[in-house]
N, CA, C, O and CB atoms as a CASP TS submission, in Angstrom:
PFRMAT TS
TARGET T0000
AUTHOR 0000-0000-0000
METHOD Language model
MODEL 1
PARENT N/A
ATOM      1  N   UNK     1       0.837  -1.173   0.000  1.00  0.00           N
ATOM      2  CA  UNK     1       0.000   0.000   0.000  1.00  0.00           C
ATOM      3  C   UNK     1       0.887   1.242   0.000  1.00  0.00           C
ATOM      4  O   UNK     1       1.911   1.284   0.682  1.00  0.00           O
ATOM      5  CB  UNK     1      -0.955  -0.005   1.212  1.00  0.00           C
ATOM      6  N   UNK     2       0.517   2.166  -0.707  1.00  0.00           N
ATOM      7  CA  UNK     2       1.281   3.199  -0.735  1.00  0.00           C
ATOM      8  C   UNK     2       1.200   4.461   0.192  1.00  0.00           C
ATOM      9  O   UNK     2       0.086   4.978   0.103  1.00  0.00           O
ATOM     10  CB  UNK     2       1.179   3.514  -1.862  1.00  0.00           C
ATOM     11  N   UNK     3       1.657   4.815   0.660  1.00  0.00           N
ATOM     12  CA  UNK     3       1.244   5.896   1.572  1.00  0.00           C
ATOM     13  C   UNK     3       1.318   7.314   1.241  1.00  0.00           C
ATOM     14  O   UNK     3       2.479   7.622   0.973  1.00  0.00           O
ATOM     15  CB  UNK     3       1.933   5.783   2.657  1.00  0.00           C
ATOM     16  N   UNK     4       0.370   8.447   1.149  1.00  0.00           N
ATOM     17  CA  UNK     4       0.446   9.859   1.189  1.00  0.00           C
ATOM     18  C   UNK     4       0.722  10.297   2.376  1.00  0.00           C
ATOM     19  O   UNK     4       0.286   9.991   3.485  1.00  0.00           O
ATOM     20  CB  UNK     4      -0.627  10.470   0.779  1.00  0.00           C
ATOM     21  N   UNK     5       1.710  11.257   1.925  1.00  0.00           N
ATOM     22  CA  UNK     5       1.753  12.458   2.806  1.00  0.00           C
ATOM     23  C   UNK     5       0.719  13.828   2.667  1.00  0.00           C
ATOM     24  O   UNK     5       0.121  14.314   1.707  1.00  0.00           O
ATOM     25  CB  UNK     5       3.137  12.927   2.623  1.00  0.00           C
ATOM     26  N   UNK     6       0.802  14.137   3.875  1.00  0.00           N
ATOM     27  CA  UNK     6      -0.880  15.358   3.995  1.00  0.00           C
ATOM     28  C   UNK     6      -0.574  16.025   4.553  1.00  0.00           C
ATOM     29  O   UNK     6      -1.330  16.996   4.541  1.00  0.00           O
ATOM     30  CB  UNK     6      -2.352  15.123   4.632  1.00  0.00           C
ATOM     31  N   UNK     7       0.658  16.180   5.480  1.00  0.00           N
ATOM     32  CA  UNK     7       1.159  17.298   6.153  1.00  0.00           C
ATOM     33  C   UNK     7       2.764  17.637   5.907  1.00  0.00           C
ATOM     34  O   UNK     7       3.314  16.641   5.438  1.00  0.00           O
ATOM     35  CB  UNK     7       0.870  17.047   7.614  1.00  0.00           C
ATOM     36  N   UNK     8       3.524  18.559   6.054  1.00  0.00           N
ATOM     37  CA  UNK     8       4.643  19.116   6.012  1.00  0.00           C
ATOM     38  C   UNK     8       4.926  19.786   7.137  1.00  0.00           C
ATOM     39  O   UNK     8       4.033  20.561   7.480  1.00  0.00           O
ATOM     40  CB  UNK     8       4.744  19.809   5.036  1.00  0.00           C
ATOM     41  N   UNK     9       5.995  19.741   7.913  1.00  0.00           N
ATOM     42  CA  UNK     9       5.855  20.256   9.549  1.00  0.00           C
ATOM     43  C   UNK     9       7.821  20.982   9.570  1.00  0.00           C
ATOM     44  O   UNK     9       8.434  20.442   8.650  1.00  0.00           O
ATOM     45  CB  UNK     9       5.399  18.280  11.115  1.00  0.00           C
ATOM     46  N   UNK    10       8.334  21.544  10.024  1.00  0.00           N
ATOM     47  CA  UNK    10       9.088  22.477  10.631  1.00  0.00           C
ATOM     48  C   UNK    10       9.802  22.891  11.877  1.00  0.00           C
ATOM     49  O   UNK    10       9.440  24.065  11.958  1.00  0.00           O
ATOM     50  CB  UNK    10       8.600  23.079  10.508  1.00  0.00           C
ATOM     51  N   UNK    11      10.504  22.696  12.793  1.00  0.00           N
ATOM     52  CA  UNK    11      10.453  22.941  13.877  1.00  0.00           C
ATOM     53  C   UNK    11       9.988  24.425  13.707  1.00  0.00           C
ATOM     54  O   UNK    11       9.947  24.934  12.587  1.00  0.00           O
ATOM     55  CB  UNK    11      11.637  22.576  14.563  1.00  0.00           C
ATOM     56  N   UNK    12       9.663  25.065  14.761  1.00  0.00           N
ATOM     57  CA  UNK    12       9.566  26.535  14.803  1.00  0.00           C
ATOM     58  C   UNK    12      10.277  26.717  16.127  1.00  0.00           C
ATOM     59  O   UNK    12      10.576  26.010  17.089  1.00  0.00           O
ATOM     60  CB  UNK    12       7.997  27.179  14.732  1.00  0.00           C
ATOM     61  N   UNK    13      10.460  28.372  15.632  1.00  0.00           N
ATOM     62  CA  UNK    13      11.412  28.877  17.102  1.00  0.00           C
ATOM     63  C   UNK    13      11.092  28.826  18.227  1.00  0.00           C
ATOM     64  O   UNK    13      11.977  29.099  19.038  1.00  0.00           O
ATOM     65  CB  UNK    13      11.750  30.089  17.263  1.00  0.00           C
ATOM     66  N   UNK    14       9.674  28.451  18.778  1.00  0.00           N
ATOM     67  CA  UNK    14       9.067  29.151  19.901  1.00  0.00           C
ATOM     68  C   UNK    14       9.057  27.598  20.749  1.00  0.00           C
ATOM     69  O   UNK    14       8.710  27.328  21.898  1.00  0.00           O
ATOM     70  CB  UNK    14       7.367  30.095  19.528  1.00  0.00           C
ATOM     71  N   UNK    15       9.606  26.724  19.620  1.00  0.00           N
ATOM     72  CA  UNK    15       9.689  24.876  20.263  1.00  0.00           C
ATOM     73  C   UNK    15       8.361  24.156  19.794  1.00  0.00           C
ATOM     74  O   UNK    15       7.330  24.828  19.826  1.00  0.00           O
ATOM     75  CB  UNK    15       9.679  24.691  22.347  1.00  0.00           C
ATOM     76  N   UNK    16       8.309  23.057  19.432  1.00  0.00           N
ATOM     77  CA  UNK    16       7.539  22.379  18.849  1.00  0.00           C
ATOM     78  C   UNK    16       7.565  22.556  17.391  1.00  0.00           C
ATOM     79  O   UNK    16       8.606  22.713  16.753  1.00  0.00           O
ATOM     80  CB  UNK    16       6.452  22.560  19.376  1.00  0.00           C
ATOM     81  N   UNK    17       6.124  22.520  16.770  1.00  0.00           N
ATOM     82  CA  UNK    17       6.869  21.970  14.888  1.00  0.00           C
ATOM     83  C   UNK    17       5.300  23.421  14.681  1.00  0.00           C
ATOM     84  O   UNK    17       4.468  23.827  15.492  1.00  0.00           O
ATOM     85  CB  UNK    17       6.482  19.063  13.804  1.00  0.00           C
ATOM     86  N   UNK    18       5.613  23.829  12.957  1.00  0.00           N
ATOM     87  CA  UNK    18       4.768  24.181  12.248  1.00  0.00           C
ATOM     88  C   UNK    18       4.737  23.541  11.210  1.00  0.00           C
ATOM     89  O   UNK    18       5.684  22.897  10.758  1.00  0.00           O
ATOM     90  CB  UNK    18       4.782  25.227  12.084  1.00  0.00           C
ATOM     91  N   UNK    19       3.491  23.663  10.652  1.00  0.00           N
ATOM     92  CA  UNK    19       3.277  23.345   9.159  1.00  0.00           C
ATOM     93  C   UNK    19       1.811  23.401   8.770  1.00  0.00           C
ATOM     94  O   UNK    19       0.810  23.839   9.337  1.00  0.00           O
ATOM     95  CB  UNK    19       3.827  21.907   8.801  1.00  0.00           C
ATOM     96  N   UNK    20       2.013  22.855   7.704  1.00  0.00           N
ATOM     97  CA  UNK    20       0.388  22.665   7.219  1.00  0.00           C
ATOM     98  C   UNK    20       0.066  21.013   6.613  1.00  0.00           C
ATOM     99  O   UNK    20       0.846  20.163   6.184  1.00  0.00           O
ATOM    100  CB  UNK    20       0.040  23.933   5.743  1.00  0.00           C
ATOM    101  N   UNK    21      -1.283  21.000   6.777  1.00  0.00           N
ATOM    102  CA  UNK    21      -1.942  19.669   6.725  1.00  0.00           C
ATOM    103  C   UNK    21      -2.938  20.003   5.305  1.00  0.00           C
ATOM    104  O   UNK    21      -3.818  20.859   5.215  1.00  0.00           O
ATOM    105  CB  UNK    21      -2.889  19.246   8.364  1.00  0.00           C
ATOM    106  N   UNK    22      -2.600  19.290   4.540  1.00  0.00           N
ATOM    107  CA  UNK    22      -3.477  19.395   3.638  1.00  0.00           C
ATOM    108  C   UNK    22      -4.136  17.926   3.224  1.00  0.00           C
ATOM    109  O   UNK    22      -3.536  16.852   3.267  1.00  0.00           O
ATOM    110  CB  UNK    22      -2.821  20.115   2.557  1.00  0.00           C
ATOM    111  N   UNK    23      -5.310  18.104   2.873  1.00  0.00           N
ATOM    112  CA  UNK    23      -6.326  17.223   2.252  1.00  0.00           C
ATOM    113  C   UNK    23      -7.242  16.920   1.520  1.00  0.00           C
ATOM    114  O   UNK    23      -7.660  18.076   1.440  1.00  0.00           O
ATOM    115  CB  UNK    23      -6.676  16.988   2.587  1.00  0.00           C
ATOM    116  N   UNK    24      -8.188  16.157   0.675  1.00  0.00           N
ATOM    117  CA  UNK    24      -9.249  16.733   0.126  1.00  0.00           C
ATOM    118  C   UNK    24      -9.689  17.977   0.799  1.00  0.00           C
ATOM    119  O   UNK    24      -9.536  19.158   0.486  1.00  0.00           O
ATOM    120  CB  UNK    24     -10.237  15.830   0.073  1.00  0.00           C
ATOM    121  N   UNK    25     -10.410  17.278   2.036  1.00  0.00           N
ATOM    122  CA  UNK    25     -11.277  17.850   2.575  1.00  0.00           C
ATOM    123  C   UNK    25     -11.113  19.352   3.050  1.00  0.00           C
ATOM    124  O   UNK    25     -12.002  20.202   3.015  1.00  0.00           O
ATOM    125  CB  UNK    25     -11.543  17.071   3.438  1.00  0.00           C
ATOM    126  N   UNK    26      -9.168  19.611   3.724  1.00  0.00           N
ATOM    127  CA  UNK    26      -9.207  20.631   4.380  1.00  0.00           C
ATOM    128  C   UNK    26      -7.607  20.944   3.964  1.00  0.00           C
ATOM    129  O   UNK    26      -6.726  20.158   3.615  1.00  0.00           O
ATOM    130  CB  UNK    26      -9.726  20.440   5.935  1.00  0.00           C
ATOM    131  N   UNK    27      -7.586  22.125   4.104  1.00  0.00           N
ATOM    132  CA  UNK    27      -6.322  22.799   3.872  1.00  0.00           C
ATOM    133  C   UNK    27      -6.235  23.653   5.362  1.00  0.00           C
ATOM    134  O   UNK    27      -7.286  24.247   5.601  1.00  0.00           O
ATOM    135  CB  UNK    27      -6.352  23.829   2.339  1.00  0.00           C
ATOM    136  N   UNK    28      -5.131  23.824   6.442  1.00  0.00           N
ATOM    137  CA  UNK    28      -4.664  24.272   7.408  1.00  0.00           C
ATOM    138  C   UNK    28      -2.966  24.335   7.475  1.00  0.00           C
ATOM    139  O   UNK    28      -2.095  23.552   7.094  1.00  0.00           O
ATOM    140  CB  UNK    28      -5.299  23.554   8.347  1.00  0.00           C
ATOM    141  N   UNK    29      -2.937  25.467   8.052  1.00  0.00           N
ATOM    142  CA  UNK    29      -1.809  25.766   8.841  1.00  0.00           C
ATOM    143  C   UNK    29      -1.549  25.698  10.152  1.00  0.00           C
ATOM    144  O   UNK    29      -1.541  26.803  10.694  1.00  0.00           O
ATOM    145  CB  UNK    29      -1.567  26.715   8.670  1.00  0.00           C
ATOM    146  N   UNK    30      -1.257  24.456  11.100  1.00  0.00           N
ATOM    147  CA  UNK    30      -1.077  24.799  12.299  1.00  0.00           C
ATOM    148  C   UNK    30       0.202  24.686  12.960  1.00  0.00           C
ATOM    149  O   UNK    30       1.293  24.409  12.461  1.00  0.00           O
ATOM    150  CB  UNK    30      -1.877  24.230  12.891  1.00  0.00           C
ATOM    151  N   UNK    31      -0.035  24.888  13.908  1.00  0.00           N
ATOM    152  CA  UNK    31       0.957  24.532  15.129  1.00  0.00           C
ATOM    153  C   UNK    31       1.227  23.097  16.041  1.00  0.00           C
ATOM    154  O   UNK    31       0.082  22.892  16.446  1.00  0.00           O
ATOM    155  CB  UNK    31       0.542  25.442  16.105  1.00  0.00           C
ATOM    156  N   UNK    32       1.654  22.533  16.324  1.00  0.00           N
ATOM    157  CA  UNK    32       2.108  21.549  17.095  1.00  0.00           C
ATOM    158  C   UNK    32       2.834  21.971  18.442  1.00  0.00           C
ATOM    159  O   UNK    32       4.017  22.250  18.248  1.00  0.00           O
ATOM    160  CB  UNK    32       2.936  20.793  16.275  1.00  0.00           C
ATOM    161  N   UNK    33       2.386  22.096  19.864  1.00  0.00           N
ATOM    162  CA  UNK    33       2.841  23.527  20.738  1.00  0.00           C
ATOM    163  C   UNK    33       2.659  22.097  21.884  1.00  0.00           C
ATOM    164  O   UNK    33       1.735  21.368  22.245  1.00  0.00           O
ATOM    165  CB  UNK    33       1.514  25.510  20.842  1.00  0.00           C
ATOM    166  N   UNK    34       4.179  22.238  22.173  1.00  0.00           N
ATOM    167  CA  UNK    34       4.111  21.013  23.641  1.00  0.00           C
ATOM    168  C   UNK    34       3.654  21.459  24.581  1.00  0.00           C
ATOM    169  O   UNK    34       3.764  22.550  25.141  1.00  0.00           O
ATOM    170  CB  UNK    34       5.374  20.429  24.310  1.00  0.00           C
ATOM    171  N   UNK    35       2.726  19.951  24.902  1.00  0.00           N
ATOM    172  CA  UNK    35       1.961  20.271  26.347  1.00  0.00           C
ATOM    173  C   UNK    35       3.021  20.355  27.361  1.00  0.00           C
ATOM    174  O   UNK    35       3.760  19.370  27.357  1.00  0.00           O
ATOM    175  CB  UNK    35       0.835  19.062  26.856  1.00  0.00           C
ATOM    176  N   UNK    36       3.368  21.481  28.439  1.00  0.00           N
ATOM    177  CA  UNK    36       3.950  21.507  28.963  1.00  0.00           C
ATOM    178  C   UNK    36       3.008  21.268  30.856  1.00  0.00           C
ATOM    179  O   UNK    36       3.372  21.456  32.017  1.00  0.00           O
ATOM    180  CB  UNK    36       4.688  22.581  28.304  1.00  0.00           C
ATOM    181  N   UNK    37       1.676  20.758  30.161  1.00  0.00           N
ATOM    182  CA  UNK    37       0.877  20.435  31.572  1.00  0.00           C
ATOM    183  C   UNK    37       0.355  19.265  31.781  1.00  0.00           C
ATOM    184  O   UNK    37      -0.786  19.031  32.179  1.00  0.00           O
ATOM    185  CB  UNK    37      -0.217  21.216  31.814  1.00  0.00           C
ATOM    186  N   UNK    38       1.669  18.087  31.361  1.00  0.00           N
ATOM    187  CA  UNK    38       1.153  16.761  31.139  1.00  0.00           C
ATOM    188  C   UNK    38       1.485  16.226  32.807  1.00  0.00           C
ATOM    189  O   UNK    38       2.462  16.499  33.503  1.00  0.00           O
ATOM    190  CB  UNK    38       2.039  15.838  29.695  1.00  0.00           C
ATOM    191  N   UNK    39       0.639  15.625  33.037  1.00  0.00           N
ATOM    192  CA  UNK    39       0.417  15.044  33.984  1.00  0.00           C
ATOM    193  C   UNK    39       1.145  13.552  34.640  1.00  0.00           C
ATOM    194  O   UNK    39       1.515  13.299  35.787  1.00  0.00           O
ATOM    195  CB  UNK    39      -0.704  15.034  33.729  1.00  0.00           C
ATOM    196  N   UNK    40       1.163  12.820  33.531  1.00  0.00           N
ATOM    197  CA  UNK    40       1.556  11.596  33.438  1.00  0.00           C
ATOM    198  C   UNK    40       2.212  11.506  31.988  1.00  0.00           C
ATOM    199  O   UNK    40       2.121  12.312  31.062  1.00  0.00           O
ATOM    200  CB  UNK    40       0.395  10.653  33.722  1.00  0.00           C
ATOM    201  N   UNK    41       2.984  10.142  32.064  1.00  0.00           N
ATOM    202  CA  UNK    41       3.258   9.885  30.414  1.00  0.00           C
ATOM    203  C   UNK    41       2.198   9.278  29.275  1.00  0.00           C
ATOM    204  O   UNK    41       2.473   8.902  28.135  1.00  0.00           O
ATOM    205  CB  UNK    41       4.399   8.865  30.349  1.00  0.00           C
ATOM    206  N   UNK    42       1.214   9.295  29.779  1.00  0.00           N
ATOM    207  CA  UNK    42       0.271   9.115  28.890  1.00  0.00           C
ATOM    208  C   UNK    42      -0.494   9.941  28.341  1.00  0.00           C
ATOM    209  O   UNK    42      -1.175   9.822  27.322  1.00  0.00           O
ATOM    210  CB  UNK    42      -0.336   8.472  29.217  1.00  0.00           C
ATOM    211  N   UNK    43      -0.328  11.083  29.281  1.00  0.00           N
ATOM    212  CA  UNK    43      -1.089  12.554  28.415  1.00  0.00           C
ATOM    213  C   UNK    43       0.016  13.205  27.344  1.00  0.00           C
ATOM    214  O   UNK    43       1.230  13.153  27.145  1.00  0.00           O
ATOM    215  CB  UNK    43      -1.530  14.069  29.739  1.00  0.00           C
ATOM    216  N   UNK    44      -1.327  13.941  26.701  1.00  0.00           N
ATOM    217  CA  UNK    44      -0.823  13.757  24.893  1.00  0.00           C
ATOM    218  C   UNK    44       0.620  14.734  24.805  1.00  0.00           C
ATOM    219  O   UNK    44       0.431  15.480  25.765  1.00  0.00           O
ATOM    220  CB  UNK    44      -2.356  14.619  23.473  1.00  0.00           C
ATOM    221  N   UNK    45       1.766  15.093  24.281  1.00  0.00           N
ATOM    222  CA  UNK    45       2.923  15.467  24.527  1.00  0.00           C
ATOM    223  C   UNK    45       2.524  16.955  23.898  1.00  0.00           C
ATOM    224  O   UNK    45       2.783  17.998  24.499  1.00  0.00           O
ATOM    225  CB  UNK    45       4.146  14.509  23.916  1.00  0.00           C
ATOM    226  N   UNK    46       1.969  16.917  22.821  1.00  0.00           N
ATOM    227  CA  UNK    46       1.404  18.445  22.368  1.00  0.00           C
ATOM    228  C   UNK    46       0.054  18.569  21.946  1.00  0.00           C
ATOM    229  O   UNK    46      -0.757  17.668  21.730  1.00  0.00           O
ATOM    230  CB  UNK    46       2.157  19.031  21.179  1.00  0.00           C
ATOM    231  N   UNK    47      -0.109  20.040  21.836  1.00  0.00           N
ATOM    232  CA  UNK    47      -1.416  20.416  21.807  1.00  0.00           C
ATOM    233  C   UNK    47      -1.310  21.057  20.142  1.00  0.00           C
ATOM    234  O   UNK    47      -0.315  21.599  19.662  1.00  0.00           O
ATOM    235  CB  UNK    47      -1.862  21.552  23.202  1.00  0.00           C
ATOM    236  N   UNK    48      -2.754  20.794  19.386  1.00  0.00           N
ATOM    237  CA  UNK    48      -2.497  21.361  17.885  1.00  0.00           C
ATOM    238  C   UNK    48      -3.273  22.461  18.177  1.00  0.00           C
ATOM    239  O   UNK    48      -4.292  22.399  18.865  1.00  0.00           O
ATOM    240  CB  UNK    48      -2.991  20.454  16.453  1.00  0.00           C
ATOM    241  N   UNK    49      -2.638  23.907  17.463  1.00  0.00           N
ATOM    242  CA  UNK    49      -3.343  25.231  17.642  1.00  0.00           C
ATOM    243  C   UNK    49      -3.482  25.520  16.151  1.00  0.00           C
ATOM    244  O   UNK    49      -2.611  25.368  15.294  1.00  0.00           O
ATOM    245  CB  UNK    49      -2.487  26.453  18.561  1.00  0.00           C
ATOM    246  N   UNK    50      -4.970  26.050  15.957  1.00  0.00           N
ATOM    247  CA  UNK    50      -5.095  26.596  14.407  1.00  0.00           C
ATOM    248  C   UNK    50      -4.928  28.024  14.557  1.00  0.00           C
ATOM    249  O   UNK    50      -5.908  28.626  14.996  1.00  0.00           O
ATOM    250  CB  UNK    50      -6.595  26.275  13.602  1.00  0.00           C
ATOM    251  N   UNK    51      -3.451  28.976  14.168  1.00  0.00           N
ATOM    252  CA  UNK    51      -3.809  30.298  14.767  1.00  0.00           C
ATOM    253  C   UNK    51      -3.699  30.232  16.518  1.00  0.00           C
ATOM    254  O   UNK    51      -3.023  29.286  16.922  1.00  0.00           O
ATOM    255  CB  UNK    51      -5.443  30.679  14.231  1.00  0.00           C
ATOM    256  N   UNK    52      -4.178  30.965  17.386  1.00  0.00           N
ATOM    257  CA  UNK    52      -3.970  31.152  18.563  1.00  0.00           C
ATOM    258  C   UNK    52      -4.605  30.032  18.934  1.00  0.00           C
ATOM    259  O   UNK    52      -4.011  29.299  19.725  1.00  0.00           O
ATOM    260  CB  UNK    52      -4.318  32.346  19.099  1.00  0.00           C
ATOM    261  N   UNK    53      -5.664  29.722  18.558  1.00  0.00           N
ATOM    262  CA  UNK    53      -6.893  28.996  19.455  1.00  0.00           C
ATOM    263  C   UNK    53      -6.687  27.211  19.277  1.00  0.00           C
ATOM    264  O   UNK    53      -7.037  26.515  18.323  1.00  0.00           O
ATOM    265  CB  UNK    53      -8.712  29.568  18.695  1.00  0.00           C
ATOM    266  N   UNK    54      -6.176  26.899  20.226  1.00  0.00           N
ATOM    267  CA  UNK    54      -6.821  25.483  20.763  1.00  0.00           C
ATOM    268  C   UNK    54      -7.407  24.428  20.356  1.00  0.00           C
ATOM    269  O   UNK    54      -8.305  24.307  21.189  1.00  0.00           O
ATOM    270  CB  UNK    54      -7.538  25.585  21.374  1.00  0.00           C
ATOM    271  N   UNK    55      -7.526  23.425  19.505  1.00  0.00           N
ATOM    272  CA  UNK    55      -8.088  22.656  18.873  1.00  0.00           C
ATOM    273  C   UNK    55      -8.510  21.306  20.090  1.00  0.00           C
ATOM    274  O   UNK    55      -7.492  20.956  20.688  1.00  0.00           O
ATOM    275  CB  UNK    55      -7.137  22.395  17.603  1.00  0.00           C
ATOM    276  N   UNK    56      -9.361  20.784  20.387  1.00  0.00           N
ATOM    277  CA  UNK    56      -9.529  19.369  21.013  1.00  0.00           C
ATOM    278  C   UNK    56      -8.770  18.346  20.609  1.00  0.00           C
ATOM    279  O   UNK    56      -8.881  17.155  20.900  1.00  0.00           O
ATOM    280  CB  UNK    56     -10.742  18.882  20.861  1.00  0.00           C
ATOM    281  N   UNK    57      -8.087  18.815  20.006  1.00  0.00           N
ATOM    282  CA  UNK    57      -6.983  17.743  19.447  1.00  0.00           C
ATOM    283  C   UNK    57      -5.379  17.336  20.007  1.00  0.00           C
ATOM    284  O   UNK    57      -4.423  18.112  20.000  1.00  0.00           O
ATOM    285  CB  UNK    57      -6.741  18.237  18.085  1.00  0.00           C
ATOM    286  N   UNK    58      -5.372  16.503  20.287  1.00  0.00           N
ATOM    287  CA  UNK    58      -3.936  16.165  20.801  1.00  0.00           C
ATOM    288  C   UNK    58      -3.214  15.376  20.707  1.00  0.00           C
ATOM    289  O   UNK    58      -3.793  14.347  21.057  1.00  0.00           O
ATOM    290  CB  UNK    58      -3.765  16.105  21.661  1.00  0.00           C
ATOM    291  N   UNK    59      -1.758  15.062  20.307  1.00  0.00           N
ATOM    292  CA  UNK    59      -1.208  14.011  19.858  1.00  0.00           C
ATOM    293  C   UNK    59      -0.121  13.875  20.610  1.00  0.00           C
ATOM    294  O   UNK    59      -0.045  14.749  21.473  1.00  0.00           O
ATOM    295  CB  UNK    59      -0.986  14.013  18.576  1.00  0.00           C
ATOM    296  N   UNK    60       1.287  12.628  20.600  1.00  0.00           N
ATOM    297  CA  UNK    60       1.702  12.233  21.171  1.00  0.00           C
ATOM    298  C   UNK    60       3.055  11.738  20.713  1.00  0.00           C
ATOM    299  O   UNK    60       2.966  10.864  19.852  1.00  0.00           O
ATOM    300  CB  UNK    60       0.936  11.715  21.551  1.00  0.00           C
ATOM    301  N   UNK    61       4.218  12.050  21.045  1.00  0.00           N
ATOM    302  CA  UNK    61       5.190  12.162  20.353  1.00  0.00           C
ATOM    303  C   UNK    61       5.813  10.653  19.988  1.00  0.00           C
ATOM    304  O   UNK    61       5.419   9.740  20.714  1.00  0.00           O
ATOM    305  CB  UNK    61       6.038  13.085  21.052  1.00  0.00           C
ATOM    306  N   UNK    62       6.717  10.332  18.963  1.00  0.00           N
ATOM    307  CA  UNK    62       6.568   9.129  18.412  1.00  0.00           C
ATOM    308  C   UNK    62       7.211   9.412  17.146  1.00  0.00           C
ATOM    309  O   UNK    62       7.373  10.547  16.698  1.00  0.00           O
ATOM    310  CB  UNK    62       5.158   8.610  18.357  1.00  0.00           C
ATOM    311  N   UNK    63       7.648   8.102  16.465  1.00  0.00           N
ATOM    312  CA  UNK    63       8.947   7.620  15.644  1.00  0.00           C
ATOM    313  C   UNK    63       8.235   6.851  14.743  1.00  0.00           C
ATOM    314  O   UNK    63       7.451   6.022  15.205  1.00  0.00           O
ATOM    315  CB  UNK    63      10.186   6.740  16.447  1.00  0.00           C
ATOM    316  N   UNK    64       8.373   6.981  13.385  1.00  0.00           N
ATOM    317  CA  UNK    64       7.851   6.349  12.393  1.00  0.00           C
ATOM    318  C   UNK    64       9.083   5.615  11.207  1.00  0.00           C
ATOM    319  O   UNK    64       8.693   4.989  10.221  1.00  0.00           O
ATOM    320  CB  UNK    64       6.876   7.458  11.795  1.00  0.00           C
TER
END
């Protein structure tokens, strides 16, 4: 199976990654901004911001 890529990412200066995610469906620019209020090692390592604001979304750092 072949795999696409849909995002392109960056470190940025401020720590963590930028880029954009593109798809059919959606075209974005975000942020990838480490949670620095993780609790345990199972809470998610960063938080995705579209712009300033906060997304419910969270992911978890990791090696492919």
């Amino acid at each position: 199976m072949r795999r696409r890529i849909i995002g392109r990412f960056k470190r940025s200066k401020q720590g963590g990654w930028e880029g954009e995610i593109s798809t059919l469906a959606i075209q974005r620019q975000i942020r990838l901004v480490p949670n620095d209020d993780r609790v345990s090692n199972r809470a998610p390592s960063f938080r995705v911001m579209l712009g300033w604001h906060h997304r419910s979304v969270s992911c978890w750092a990791g090696t492919t």
